[in-house]
Phi, psi and omega in degrees: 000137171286167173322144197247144188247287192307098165028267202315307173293019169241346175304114173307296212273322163316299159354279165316314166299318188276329166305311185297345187265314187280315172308322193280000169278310165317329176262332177293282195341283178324331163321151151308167174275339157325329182243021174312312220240006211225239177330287188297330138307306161316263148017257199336311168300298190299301192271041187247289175336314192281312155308329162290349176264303193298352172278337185278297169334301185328297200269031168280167197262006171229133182306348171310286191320307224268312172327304188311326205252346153296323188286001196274306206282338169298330167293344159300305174284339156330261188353278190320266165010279185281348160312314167311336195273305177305340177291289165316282152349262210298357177067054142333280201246137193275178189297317189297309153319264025142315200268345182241008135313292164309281175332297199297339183293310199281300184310307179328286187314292175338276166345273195286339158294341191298276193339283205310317193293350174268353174301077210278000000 
């Protein structure tokens, strides 16, 4: 990555958010096309989001704000999560996928729940 001029690009977890965004694109490829507008928008939407509430959080002009737009991106990672299940249900996605897709998900949430509760 180049030198990060902005807050948010240095944030682990935004990071984290933006690989997670790019794996959950990479897989969505792989969707039925039946599911352009539905399942795989979704997915997309949601873990696009979640890097996109923390960058937006950051550069607020208050720590309320940076919580508020953190608590945005775990309802996000919420979203991905049951989408993910559902993507397994529907055979999408294999199993092995699906487990390393969740892990990586669970740490993320972790991650970003830590971030908001030190934002005093």
């Amino acid at each position: 990555m180049e030198e990060a001029r902005f807050k948010f690009e240095k944030l682990i977890i935004w990071q984290k958010a933006m690989d997670f965004g790019e794996d959950i694109y990479k897989i969505t490829l792989r969707f039925p096309k039946d599911e352009l507008y539905n399942l795989s928008s979704q997915i997309r939407r949601a873990s696009d989001s979640i890097a996109l509430n923390i960058a937006e959080g950051s550069i607020g002009q208050s720590n309320l704000e940076v919580k508020k737009f953190t608590g945005y991106s775990i309802r996000s990672l919420a979203e991905v999560i049951t989408c993910l299940h559902k993507a397994k249900r529907r055979n999408y996605i294999s199993h092995n996928e699906f487990n390393v897709l969740y892990d990586f998900s669970f740490n993320l949430m972790n991650m970003m729940i830590a971030f908001k509760s030190k934002v005093k």
